[in-house]
C-alpha positions as CSV (number, residue, x, y, z in Angstrom):
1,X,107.8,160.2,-55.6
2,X,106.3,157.2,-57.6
3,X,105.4,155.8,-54.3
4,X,103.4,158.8,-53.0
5,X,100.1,156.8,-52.5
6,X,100.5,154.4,-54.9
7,X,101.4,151.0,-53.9
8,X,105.1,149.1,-54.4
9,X,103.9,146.5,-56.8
10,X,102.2,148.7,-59.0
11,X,105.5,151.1,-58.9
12,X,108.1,148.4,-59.9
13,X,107.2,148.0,-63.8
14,X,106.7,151.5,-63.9
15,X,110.0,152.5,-62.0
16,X,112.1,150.4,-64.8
17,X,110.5,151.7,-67.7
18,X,111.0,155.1,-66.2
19,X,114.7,154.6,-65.4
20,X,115.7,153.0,-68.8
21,X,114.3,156.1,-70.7
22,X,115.2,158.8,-68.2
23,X,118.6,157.2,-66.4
24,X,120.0,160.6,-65.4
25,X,118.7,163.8,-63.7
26,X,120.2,165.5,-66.9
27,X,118.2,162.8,-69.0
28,X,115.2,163.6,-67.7
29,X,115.6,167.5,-67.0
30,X,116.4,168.1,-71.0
31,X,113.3,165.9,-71.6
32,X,110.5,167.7,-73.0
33,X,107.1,167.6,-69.9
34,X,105.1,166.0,-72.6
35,X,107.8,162.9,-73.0
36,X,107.6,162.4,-69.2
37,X,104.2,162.5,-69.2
38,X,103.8,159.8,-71.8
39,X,106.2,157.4,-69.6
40,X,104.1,157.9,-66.7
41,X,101.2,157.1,-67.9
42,X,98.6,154.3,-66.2
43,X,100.4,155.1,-62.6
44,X,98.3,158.2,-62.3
45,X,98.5,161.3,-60.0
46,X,100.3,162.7,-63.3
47,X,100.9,166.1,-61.3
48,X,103.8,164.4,-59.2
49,X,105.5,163.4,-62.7
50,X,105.6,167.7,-63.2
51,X,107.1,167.7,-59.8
52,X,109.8,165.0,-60.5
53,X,110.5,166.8,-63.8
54,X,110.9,170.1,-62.4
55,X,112.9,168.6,-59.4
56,X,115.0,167.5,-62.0
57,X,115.7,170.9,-63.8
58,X,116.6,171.9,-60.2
59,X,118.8,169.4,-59.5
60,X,120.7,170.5,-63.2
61,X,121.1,174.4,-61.5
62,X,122.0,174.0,-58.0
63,X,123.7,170.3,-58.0
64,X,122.5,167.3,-56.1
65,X,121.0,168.1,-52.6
66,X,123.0,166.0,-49.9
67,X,120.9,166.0,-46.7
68,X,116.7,166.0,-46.1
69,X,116.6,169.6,-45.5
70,X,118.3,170.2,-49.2
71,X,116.2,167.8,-50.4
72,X,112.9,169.3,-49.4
73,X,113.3,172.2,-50.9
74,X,113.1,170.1,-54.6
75,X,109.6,170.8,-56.7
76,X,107.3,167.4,-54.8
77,X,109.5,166.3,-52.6
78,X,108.0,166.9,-49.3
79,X,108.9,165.4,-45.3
80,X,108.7,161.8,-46.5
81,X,110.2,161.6,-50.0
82,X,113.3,163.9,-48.5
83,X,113.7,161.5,-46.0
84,X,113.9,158.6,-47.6
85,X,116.1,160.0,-50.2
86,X,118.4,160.9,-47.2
87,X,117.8,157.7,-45.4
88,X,118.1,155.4,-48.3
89,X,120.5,157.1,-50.2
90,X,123.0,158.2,-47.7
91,X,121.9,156.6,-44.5
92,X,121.6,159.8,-42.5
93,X,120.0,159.4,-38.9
94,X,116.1,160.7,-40.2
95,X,113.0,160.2,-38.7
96,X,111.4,158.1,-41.7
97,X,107.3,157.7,-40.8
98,X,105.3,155.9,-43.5
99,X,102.2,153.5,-44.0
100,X,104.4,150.1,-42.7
101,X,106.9,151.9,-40.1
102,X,103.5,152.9,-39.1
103,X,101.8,150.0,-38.5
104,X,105.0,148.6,-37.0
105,X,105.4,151.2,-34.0
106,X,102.2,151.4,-33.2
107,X,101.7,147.0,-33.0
108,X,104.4,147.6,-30.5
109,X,103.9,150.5,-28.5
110,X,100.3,152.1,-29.0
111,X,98.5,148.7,-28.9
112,X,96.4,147.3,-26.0
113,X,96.4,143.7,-27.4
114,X,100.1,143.6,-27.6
115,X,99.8,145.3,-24.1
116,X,102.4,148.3,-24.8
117,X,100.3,151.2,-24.8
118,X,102.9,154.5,-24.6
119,X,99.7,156.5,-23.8
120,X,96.2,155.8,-21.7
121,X,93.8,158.0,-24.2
122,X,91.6,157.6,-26.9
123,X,93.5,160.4,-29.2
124,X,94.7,158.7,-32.7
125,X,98.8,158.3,-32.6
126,X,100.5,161.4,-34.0
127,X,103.8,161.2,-36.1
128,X,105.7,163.0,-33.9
129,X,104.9,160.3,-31.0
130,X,106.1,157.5,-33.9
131,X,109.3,159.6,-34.3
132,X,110.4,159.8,-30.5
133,X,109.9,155.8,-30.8
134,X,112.1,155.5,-33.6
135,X,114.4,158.2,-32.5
136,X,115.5,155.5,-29.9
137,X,115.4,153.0,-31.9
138,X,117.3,153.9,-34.8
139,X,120.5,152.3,-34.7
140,X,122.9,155.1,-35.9
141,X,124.8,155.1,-39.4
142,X,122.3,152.2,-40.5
143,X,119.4,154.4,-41.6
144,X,119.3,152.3,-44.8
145,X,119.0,148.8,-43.3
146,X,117.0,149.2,-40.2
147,X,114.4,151.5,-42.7
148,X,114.6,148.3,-45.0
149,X,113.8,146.2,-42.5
150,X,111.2,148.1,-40.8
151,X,109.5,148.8,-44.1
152,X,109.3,145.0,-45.0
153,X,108.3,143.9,-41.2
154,X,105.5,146.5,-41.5
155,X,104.4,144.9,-44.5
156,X,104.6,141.7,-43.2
157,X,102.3,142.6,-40.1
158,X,100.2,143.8,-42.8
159,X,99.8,140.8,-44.4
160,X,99.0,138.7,-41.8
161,X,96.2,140.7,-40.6
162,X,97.6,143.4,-38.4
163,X,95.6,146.6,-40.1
164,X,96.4,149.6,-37.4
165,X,96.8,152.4,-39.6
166,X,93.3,153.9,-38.7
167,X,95.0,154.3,-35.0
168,X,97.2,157.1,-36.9
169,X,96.2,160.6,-36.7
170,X,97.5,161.0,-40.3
171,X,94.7,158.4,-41.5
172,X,92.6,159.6,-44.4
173,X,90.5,157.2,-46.6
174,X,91.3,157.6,-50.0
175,X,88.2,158.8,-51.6
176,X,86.4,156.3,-54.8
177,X,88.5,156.8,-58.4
178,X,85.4,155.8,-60.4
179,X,83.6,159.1,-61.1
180,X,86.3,161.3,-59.6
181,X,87.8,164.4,-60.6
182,X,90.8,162.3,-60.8
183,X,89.7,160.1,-63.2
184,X,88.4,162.8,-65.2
185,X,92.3,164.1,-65.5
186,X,93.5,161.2,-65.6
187,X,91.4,160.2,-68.8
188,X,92.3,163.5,-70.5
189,X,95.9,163.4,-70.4
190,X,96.1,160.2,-71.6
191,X,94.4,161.1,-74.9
192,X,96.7,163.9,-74.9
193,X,99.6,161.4,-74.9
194,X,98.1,159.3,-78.3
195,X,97.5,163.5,-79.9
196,X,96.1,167.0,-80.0
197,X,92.2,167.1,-79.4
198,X,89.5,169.5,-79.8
199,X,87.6,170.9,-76.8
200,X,85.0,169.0,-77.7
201,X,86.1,165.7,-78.2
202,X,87.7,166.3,-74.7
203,X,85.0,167.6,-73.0
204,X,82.8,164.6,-74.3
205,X,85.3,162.3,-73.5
206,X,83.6,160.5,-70.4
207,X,80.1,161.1,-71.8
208,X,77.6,164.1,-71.6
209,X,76.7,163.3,-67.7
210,X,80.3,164.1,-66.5
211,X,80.9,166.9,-68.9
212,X,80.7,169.7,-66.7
213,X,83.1,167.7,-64.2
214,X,85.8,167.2,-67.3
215,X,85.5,171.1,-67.8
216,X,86.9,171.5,-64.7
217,X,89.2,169.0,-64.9
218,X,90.1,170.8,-68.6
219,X,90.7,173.8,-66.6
220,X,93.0,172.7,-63.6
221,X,95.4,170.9,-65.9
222,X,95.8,173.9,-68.0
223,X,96.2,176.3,-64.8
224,X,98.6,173.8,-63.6
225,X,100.7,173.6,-66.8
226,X,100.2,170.0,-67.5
227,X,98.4,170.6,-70.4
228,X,98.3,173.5,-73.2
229,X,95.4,175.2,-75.4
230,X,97.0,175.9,-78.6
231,X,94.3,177.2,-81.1
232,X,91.2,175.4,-81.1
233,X,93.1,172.2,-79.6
234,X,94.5,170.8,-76.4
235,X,98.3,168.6,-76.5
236,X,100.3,167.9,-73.3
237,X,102.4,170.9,-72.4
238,X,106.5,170.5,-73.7
């Protein structure tokens, strides 16, 4: 769930930290939301930390999913992150498609210069054409390694110049932080984490152009129970 558009070298410090405070699913399930929130904070998208935490609470009613399907119905987790849980976890035979098994099937079969082209037109390569590939592929009761290694070749086409994620269908730019309603969140809760603040203060808190846009911001994170008005003030939700 850490890994949900955020890149692996940016995860790692942040996966550690997270682990040595919260080393259980009953750690982190008993843990108040505004505890969590104060671990996950400079890795952003703090709405997937909710997620995790309620996943978590899940987990402590039902017991611990042991297939994708099971999985998927956990608070976040959605195709991917159930997957990979099965796939990593318990080397099941899934379909796993992300950014780098991505790039990998498509160098290899959707790409004219490498001349294996598994279709003639100009349509974007879907997921569920990457899946029949690696439905062949997939070397059964080995989920975990060949996903491994698929993973790290991805990212090693990557790095030596092989960028063919736009030929995906599932392609979307991320849209600029700077000035963003994310960054507007993102800035409140983390004043949240240091103590309560006034509406003002908060609504002020990225100056008076961009107070209209923290306003909203004010408004989602209290609608999505990440936050909590309590009196005249604001604090993370517990």
């Amino acid at each position: 769930m850490m890994l949900q558009q955020t890149q692996v070298e940016r995860v790692v410090p942040f996966y550690k930290q997270f682990l040595k405070r919260f080393p259980t699913p009953q750690a982190l399930a008993r843990a108040p939301l505004s505890a969590v929130l104060k671990v996950w904070q400079g890795l952003g998208y703090n709405r997937r930390a909710k997620m995790l935490h309620q996943a978590a609470k899940e987990i402590m009613k039902r017991g611990m999913p042991q297939n994708a399907a099971a999985f998927e119905k956990l608070s976040g987790a959605g195709p991917y992150t159930a997957r990979a849980v099965a796939a990593f976890a318990f080397s099941h035979n899934v379909m796993l498609v992300e950014t780098n098994t991505r790039t990998a099937v498509i160098h290899h079969f959707f790409n004219a210069s490498a001349g294996m082209i598994y279709h003639t037109n100009a349509q974007k390569v879907s997921d569920s054409e990457i899946e029949r590939i690696l439905k062949h592929a997939l070397p059964k009761g080995r989920a975990c390694e060949w996903y491994w290694a698929l993973m790290d070749y991805g990212a090693h086409l990557k790095e030596e110049g092989v960028k063919l994620n736009k030929k995906s269908r599932r392609y979307i730019k991320q849209s600029r932080f700077t000035g963003s309603l994310r960054e507007a969140r993102g800035a409140i809760v983390r004043a949240l984490t240091k103590r309560r603040q006034g509406k003002t203060t908060l609504e002020n808190l990225l100056g008076a152009a961009r107070r209209l846009q923290v306003k909203r911001a004010l408004a989602a994170l209290t609608e999505e129970g990440l936050i909590q008005k309590r009196s005249k003030t604001f604090a993370l939700a517990r």
